[in-house]
C-alpha positions in Angstrom: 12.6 14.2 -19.5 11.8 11.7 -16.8 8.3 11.6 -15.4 7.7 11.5 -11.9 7.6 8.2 -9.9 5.5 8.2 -6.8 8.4 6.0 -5.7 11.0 9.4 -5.6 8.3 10.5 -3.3 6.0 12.8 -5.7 2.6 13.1 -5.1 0.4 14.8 -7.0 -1.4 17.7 -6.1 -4.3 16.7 -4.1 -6.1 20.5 -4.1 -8.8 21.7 -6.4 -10.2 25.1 -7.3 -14.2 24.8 -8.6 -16.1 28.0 -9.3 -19.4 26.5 -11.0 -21.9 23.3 -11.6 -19.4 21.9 -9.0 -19.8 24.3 -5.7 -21.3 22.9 -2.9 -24.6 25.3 -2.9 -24.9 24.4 -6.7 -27.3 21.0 -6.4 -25.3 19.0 -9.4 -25.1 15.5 -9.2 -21.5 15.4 -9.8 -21.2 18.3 -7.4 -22.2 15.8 -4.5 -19.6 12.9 -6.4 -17.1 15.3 -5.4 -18.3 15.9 -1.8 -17.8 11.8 -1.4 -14.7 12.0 -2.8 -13.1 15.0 -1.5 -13.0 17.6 2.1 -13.7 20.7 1.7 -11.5 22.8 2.8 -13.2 26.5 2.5 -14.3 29.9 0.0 -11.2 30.6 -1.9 -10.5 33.1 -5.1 -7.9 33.6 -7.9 -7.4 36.7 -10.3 -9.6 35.9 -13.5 -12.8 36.6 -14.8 -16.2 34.9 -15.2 -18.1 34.1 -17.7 -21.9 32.5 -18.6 -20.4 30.2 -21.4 -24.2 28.3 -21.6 -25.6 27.2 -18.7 -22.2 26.7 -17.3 -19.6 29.3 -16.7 -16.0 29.4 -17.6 -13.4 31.4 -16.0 -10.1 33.3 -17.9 -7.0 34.3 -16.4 -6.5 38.0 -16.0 -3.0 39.9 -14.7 -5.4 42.1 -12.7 -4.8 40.6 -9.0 -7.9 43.2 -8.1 -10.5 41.1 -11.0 -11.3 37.7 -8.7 -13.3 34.8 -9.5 -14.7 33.1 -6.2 -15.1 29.5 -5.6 -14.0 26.8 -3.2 -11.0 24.4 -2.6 -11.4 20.6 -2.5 -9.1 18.4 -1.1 -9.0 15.3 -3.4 -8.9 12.1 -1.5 -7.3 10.1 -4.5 -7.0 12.7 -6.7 -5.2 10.8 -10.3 -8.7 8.8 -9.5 -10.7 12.0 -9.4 -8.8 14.1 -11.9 -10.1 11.8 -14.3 -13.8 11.9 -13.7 -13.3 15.6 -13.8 -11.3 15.7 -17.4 -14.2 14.1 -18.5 -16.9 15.6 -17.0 -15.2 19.5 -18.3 -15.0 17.6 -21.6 -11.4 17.2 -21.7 -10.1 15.2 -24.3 -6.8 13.7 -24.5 -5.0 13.9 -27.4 -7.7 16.9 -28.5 -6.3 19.9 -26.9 -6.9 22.3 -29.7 -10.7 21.4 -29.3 -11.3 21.1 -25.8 -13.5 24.1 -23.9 -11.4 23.8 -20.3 -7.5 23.0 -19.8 -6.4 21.8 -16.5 -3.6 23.8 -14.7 -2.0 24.6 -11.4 -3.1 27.6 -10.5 -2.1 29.8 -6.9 -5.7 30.2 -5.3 -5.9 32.4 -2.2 -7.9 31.0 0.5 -10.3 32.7 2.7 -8.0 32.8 5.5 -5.2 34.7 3.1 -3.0 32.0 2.9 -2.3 31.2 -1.1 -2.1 27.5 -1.9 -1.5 25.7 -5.5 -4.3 23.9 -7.0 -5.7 22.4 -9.9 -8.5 24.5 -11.9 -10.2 24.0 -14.7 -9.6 27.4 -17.2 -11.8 28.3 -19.9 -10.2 28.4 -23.2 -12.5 29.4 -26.2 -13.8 33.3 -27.4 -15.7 34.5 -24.6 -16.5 37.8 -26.9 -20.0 36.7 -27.1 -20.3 35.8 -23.6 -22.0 37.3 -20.8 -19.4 39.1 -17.6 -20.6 37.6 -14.4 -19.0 41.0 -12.8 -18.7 39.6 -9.5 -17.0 36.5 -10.2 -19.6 34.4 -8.5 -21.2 31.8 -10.3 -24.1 31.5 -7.6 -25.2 34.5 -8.3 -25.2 34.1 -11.8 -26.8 30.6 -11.4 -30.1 32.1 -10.0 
């Protein structure tokens, strides 16, 4: 298989999903990074569910369209230049996959206008068992 050349006109996707230490009404410095380096575009949510890994939390897909996790989307202003800051900052390895907390996927987030857009978000990928439900899938509540 042939990776994509910007030259055929590929771009990467530019949109991202946060739902935590990221969100604007959060107060983390890296929150702010991301506010220099990308435009809000608004509230959003995507079927999953949320949970207090530490003092972070870290969502998990769920087939239930009615079970939301609520967040914002970010468009990235150079986002291969952002994406990276980001792997690192959610501890992503490469190479390490096995061991990593959070993948990185394309995900369809619905925005709070209804319109659903693709974006990349971060999903949380170890046993939640022992972990904590935030039931409404808001991580500012939770951060209180």
């Amino acid at each position: 298989m042939r990776w994509p050349d910007f030259n055929d006109g590929w771009q990467m996707n530019s949109h991202l999903f946060i739902y935590g230490t990221l969100l604007s009404t959060a107060g983390h410095a890296n929150g702010a990074r991301l506010r220099r380096e990308a435009r809000l575009i608004g509230e959003a949510s995507m079927p999953g569910r949320l949970y207090r890994i530490e003092r972070y939390p870290g969502l998990v897909e769920t087939s239930d369209p009615q079970v939301r996790v609520h967040g914002e989307v970010h468009t990235l202003k150079d986002p291969a230049g952002a994406l990276q800051w980001l792997d690192a900052y959610e501890g992503i390895a490469p190479g390490k996959h096995d061991r990593n907390e959070y993948e990185r996927v394309e995900r369809l987030v619905r925005l709070a206008s209804g319109e659903d857009i693709s974006a990349w978000v971060y999903l949380y990928r170890k046993d939640v068992a022992r972990s904590p439900l935030i039931p409404d899938g808001r991580w500012v509540s939770a951060s209180s």
